[in-house]
N, C-alpha and C positions, 0 to 999 in steps of 0.2 A: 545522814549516816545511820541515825537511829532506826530511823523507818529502812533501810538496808535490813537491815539486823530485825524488825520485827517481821520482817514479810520472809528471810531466810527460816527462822526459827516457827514459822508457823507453817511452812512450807517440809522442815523434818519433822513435824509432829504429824504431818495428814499423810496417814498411809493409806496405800492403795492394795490391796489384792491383783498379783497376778494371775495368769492366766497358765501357767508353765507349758500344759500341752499346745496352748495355741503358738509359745515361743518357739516350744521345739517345733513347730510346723513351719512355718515361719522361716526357721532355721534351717530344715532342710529342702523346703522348697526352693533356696536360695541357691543353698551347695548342689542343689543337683542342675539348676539352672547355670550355674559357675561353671561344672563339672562338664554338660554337655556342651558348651559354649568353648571349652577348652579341647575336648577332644574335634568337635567339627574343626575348629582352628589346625589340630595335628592333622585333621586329613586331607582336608583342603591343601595344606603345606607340606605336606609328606611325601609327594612327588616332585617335588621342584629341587634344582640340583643350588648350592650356595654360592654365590659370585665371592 
């Protein structure tokens, strides 16, 4: 338990530097990958009548 508690505590002490632009990149690579993945799914489906 101890060693729990020294390896958490030494684990909030070691900070890292971000990167923020590479998150935002990251970030919208994803959304636009989402984005066009969802609209091909509308057009693909967009002709089809609903049972």
């Amino acid at each position: 338990m101890l060693n729990a508690l020294t390896i958490l505590a030494a684990a909030e002490e070691a900070h890292h530097e971000v990167n923020s632009a590479l998150s935002w990149g990251i970030g919208a690579v994803t959304l636009a990958i989402l984005l066009g993945m969802m609209f091909a799914l509308m057009a693909i489906g967009g002709g089809r009548e609903h049972s």
